[in-house]
Residue, then its C-alpha position, 0 to 999 in steps of 0.5 A: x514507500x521505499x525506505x530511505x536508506x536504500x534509497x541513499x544507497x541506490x540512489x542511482x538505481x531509484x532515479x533511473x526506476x522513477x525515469x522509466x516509469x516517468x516519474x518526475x521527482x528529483x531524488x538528490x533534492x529528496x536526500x537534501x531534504x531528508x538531511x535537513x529533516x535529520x538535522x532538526x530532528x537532532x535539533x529537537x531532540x537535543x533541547x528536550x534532552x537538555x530539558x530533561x537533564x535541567x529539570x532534573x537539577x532544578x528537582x535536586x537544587x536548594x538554591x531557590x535564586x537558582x531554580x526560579x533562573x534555571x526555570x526562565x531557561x528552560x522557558x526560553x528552550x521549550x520556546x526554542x523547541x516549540x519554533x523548531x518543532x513547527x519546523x521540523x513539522x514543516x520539513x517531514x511534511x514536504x519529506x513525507x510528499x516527495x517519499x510517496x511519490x518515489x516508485x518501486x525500483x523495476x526489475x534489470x529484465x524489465x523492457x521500457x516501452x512506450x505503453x502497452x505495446x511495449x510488452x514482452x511475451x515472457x512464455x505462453x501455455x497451450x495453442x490459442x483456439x481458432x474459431x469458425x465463427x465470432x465468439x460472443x463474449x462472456x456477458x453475452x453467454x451470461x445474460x442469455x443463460x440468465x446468470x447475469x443481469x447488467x440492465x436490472x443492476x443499472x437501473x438499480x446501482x448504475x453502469x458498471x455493476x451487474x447481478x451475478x446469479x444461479x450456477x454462477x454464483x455457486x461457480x464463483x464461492x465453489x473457486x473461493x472455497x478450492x482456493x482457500x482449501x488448496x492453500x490452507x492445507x500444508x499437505x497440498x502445498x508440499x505436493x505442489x512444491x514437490x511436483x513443481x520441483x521448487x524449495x519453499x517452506x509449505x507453511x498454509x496460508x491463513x484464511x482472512x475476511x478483511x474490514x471493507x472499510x480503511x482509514x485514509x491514513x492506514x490507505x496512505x500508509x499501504x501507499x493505495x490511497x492514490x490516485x483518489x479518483x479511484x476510490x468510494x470515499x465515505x464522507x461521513x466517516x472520513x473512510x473509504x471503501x477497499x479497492x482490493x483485499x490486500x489493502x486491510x490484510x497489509x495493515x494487520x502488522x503496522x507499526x510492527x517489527x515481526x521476528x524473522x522466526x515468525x516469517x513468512x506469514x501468509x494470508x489468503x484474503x477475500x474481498x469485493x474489490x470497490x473502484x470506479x475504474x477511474x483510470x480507465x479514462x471513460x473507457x468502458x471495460x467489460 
């Protein structure tokens, strides 16, 4: 979620971002809104102010005839509040719905196309190779190797998982562990920023393994919980299965406001990544 000042102060800038990722959302009715949400805001906290500043007085007063008058009043303000503070909830609510709909801001170099055919090969590496013959893909090679096994996973779990074995699977933990020695060890990430002939600070990266499981409103707060389809959702917890790591590793400093002699903090995390594929829109990937 983009936060609200710098969408005020680039007003312009968002709304041209949310057209060319076609985003339907008026920004100028957004900024209306979040006026009318600070204005009740002020509202709100102006009474319980008062409130307190009475309650105060009412403590210190002697006068009983005046106390029990002070206390009808401030009756009638908690009443004012409580109307208000329906209100207010009312307004953060719609506030909240528009501001999760506002995109990130693209980047100026960014080409707008229709779709993916639109995309721009900024640099490639290498000569493609040319066959003389039709490839077979990769789980051809697996199945024949007897490393992946799709049909027994589909009549155990259904389409789209699949039994990863043998050399495989040591293949796949032995890339995990050389990731996560490459970037835990301060040492290499100095040679690399020194071969690459880049400045950044060669701070190693904390190894994590996440909880598999996110609260929808943590989900909401990374701004992953949509589209839902998406997701395994828990019914008996209220939970749902994380569609990658980054979604329990962003949480770690919620509602934190992290010193700038702290930064930058980085974490290497590893997770299976739980999606029905749903935008996929019934096309089988492999």
């Amino acid at each position: 979620m983009l936060d609200i000042k710098f969408i005020r102060e680039n007003k312009e800038i968002v709304q041209e971002s949310a057209r060319k990722k076609r985003v339907d959302i008026d920004i100028s009715k957004l900024i209306e809104l979040d006026d009318k949400r600070l204005k009740q805001l002020k509202e709100v906290e102006d009474l319980r102010s008062e409130i307190n500043k009475v309650s105060n007085d009412i403590s210190r007063n002697q006068d009983a005839a005046l106390k029990i008058q002070l206390i009808e009043e401030m009756r009638v303000v908690k009443e004012d509040i409580k109307t208000k503070e329906e209100k207010l909830k009312s307004t953060i609510e719609e506030w909240q719905k528009i501001m999760l709909q506002v995109p990130n801001v693209t980047s100026p170099d960014v080409p707008e196309g229709l779709d993916e055919s639109g995309n721009v090969v900024i640099r490639s590496w290498g000569d493609k190779p040319i066959f003389d013959f039709t490839p077979k893909e990769h789980y051809e090679i697996g199945e024949k190797l007897g490393i992946i096994d799709n049909q027994t996973a589909a009549e155990v779990s259904g389409t789209r998982f699949t039994y990863l074995k043998g050399d495989l699977v040591l293949l796949q933990f032995a890339l995990i562990n050389f990731l996560f020695e490459t970037l835990t060890n301060a040492e290499t990430l100095e040679k690399i920023a020194k071969d690459k002939n880049i400045n950044i600070d060669p701070k190693p990266f904390i190894p994590v393994i996440p909880p598999f499981l996110i609260k929808p409103n943590t989900y909401l707060k990374m701004a992953r919980l949509d589209p839902k389809e998406d997701k395994y959702h828990m019914e008996v917890d209220d939970m749902y299965l994380i569609g990658s790591a980054e979604h329990t590793l962003g949480p770690m400093h919620m509602n934190q406001t992290i010193e700038e002699t702290k930064m930058p903090l980085r974490y290497v995390g590893y997770s299976p990544a739980f999606r029905r594929e749903a935008g996929s829109y019934g096309k089988d990937t492999k």
